[in-house]
Backbone bond lengths (Angstrom), bond angles and torsions (degrees), N, CA, C in turn:
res aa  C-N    CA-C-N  psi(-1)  N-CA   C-N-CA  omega(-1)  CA-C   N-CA-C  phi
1 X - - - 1.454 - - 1.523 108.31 -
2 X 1.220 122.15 120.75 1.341 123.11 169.42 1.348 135.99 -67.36
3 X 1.152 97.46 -34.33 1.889 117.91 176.98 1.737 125.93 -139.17
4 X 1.634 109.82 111.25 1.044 108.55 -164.10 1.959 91.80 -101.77
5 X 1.624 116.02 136.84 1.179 93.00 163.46 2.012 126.94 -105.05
6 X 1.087 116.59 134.17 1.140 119.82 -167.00 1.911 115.97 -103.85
7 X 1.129 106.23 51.53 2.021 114.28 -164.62 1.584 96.06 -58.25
8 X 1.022 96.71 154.72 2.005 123.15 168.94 1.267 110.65 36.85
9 X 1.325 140.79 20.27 1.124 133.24 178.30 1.702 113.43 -49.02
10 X 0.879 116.55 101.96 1.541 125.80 145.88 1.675 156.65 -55.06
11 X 1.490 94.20 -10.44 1.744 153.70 167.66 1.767 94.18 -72.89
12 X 1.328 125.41 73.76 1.337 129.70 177.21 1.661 115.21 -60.65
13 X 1.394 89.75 -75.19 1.750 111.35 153.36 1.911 104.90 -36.34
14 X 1.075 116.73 -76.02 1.394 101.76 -155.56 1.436 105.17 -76.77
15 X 1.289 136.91 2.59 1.347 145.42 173.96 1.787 107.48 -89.41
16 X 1.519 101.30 -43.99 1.642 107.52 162.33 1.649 113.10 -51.83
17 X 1.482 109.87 -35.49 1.603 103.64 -178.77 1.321 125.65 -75.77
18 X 1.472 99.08 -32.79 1.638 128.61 178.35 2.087 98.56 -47.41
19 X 1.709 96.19 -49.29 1.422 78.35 -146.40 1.505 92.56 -99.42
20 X 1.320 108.25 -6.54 2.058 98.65 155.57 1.402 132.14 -45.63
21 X 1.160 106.36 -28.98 1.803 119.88 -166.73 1.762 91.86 -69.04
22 X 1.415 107.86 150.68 1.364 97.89 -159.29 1.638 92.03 -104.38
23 X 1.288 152.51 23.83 1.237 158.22 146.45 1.562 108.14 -86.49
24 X 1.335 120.36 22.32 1.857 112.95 -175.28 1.495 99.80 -147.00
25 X 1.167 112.16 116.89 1.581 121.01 -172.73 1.643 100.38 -121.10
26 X 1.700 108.66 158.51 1.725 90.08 162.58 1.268 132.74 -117.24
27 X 1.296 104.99 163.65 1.374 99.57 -175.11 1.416 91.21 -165.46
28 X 1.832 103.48 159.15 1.347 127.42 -160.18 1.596 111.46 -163.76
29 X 1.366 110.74 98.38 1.465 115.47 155.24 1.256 140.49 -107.85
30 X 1.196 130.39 115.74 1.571 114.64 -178.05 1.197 110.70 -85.21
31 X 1.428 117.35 -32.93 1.587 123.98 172.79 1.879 106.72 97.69
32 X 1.523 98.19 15.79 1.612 93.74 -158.98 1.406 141.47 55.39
33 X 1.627 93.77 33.31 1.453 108.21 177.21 1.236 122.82 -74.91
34 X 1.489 112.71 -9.99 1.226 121.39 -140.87 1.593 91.12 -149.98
35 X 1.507 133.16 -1.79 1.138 132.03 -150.24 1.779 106.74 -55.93
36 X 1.604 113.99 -14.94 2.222 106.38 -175.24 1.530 85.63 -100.10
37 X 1.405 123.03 45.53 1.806 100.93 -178.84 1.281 92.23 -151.15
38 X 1.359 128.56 -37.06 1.521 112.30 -161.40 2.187 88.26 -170.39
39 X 1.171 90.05 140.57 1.428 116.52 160.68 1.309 124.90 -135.66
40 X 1.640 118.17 127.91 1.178 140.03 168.79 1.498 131.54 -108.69
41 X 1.229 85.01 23.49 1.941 102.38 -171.13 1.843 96.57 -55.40
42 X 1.548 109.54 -34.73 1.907 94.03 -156.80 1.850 86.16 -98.99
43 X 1.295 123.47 70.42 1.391 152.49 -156.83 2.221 81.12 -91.82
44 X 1.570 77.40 -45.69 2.141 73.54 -144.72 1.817 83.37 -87.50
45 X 1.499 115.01 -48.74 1.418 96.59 177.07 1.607 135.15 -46.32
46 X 1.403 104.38 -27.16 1.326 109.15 178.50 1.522 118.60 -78.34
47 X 1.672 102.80 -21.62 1.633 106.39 164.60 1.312 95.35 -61.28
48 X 1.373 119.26 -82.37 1.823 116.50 -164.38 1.208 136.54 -38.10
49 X 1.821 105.10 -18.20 1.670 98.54 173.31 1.427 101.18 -108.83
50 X 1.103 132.29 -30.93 1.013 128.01 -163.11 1.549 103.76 -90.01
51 X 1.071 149.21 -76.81 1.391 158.57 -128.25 1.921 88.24 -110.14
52 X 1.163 130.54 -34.47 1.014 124.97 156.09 1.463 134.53 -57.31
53 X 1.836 102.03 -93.38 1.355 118.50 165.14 1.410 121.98 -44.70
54 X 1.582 106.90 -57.68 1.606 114.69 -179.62 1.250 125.38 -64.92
55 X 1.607 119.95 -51.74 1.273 122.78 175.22 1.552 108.42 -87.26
56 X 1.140 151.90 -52.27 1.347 152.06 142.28 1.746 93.86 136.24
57 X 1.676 106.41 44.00 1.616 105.52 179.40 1.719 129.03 -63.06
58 X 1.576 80.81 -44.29 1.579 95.56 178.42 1.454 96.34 -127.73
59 X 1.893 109.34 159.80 1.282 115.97 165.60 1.957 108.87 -79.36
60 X 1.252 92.15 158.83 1.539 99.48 -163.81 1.971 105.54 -55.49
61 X 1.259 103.71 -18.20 1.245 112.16 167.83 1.901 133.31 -59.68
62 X 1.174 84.58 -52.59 1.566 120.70 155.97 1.760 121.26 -28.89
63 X 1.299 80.04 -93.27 1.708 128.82 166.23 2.340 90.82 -22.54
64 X 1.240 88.39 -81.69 1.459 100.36 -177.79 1.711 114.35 -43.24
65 X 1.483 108.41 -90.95 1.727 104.88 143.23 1.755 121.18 25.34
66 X 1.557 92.11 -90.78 1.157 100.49 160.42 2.130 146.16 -63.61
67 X 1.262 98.23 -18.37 0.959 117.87 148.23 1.666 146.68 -77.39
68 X 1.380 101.44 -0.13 1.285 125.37 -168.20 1.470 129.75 -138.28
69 X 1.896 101.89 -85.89 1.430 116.20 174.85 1.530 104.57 -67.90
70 X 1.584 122.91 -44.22 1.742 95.61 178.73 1.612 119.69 -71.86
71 X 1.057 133.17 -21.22 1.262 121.13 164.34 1.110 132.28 -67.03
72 X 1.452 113.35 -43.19 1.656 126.84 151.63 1.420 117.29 -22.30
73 X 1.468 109.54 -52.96 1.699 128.56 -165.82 1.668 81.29 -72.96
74 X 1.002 102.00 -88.80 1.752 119.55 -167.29 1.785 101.47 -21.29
75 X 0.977 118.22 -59.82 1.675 124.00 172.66 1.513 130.92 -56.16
76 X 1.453 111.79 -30.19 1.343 139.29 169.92 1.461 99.21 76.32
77 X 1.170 118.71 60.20 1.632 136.29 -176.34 1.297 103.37 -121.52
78 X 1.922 95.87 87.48 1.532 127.45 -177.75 1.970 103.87 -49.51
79 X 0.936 108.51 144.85 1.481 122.88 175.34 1.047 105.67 53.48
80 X 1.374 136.67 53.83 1.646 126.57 -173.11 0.938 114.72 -164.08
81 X 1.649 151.88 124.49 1.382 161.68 -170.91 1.377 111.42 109.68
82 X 1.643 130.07 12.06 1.395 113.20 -153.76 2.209 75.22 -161.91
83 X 1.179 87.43 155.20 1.662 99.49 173.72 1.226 94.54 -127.46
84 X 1.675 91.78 109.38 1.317 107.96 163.59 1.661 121.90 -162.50
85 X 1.289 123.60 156.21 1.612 113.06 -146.58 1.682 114.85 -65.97
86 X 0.926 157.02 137.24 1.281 138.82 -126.93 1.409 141.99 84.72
87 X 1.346 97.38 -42.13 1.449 130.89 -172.24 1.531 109.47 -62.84
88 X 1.368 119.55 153.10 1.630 117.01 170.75 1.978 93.80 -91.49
89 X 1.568 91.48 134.82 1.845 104.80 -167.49 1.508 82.81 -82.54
90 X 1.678 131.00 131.63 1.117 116.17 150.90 1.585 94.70 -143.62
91 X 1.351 128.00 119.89 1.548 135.49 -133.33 1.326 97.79 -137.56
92 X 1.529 126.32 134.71 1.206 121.22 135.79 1.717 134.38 -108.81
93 X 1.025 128.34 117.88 1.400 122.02 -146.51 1.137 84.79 -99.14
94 X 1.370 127.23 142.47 1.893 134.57 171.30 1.265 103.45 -155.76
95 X 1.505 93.33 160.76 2.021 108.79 160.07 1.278 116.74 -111.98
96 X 0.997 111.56 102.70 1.603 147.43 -171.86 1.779 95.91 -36.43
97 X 1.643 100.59 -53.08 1.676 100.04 -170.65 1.811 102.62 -71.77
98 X 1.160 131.47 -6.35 1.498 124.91 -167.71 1.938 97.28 -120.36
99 X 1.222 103.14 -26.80 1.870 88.48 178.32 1.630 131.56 -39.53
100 X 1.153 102.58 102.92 1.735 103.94 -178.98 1.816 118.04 -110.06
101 X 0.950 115.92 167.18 1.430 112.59 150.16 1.195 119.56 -105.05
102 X 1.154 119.96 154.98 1.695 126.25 -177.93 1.141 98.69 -73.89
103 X 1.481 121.64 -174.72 1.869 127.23 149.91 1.807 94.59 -101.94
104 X 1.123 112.92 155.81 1.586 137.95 -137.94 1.568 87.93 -83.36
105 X 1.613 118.14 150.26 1.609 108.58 175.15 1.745 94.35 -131.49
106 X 0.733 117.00 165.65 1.607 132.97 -171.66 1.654 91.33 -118.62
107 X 1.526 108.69 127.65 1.747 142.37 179.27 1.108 106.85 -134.89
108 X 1.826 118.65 99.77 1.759 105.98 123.85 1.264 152.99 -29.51
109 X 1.578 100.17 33.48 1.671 87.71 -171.85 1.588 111.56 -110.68
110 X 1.032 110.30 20.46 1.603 107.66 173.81 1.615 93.84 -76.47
111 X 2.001 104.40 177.12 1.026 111.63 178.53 1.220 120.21 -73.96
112 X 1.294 122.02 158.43 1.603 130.72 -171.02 1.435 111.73 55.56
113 X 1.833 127.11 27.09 0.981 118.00 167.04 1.904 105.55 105.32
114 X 1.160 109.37 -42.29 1.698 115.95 -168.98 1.373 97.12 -42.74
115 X 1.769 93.28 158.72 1.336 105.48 -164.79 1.530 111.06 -113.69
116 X 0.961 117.02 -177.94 1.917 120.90 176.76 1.563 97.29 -170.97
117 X 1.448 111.15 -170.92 1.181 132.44 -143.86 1.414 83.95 -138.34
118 X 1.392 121.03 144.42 1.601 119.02 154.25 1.702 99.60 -159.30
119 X 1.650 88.97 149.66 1.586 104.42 177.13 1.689 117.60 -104.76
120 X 1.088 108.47 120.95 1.715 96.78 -176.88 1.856 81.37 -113.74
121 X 1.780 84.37 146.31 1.563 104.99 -163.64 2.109 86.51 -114.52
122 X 1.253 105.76 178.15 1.616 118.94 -135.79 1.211 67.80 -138.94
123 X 1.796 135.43 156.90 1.134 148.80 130.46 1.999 113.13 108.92
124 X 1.267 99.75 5.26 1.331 112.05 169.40 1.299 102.12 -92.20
125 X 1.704 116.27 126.04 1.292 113.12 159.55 1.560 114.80 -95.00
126 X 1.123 133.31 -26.33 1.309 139.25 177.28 1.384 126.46 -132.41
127 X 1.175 150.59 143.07 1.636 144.78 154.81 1.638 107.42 -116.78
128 X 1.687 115.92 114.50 1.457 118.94 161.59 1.172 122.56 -103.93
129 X 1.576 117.44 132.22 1.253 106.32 173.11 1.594 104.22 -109.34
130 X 1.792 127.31 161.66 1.507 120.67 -169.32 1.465 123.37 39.44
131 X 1.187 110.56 21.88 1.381 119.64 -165.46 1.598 127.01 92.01
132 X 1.680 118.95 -26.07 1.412 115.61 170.43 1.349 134.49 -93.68
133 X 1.098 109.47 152.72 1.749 127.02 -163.24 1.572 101.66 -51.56
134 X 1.220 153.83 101.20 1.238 157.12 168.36 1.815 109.23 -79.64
135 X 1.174 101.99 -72.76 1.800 106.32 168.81 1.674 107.99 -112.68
136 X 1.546 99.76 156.16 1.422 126.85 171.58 1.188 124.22 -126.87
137 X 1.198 132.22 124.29 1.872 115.60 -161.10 0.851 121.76 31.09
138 X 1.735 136.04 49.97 1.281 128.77 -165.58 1.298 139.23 67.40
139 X 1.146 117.69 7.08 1.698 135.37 178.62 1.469 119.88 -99.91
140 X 0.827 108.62 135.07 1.596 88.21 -179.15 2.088 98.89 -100.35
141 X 1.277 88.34 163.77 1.735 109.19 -153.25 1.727 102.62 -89.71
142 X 1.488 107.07 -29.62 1.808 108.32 -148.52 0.927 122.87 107.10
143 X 1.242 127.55 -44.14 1.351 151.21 -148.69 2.168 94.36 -73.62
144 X 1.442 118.07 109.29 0.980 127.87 174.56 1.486 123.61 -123.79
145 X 2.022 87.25 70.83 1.765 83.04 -171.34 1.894 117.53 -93.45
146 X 1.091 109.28 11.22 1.270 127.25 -164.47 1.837 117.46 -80.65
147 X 1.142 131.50 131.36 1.393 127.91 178.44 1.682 111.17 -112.81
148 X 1.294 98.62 170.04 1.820 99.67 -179.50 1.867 98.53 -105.79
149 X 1.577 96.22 126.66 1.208 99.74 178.61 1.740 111.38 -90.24
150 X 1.374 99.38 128.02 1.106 104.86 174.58 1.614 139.14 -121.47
151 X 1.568 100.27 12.54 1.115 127.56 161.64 2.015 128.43 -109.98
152 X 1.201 100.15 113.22 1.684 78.21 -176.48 1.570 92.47 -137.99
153 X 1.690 106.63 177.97 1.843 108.48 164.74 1.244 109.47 -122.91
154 X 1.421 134.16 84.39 0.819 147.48 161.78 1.576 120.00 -13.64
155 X 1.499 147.26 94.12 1.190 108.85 170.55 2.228 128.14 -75.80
């Protein structure tokens, strides 16, 4: 089975055990189904401070790993989850001791005005994608070096 889903657990402890097992990584999409009701964008930040830093589950090494190269693998998304020469660079550079999440803000900026929810997270100094600078302290740059993959091998 590739994808187990695990919603609202309240089971801290037994959700801490869940995601020790080294075949269970996380991940969370809504797909913006839901974008005027709920946002889960700071999905990976809340792994890193919390289940990382806070609870001390995985080493920050780990933590990442799992945030990245096993899903990469799991998806069959050639050159991607792992830094390595060849590789497409797509980076987030942070300080581990300052990473926060915001509290959630509500934006009109969909089309025709509609609204959503978005979280901007604290402690990123940079995001690259293919190697170029996309955000800087939280800003975004212009910089649109990124494509939609539409080929993968799933395992």
């Amino acid at each position: 089975e590739l994808f187990n889903t695990w919603f609202f657990n309240r089971n801290v402890d037994g959700l801490a055990q869940v995601l020790a097992m080294d075949h269970v990584y996380p991940g969370l999409a809504d797909t913006g189904a839901h974008a005027g009701q709920i946002c889960d964008a700071d999905m990976s930040t809340h792994y890193l401070t919390y289940w990382h830093r806070t609870r001390g589950l995985a080493t920050l090494e780990d933590a990442v790993r799992r945030l990245t190269a096993l899903p990469a693998g799991v998806l069959g998304l050639k050159e991607r989850g792992t830094l390595a020469a060849g590789h497409y660079a797509d980076i987030n550079v942070f300080d581990i001791a300052t990473l926060a999440s915001a509290h959630p803000e509500y934006a009109n900026d969909f089309p025709h005005g509609a609204g959503r929810l978005k979280i901007r997270s604290r402690g990123y100094a940079a995001t690259l994608v293919n190697g170029t600078v996309v955000t800087e302290q939280g800003e975004n740059t212009g910089a649109r070096p990124g494509t939609v993959l539409r080929e993968f091998a799933r395992r």
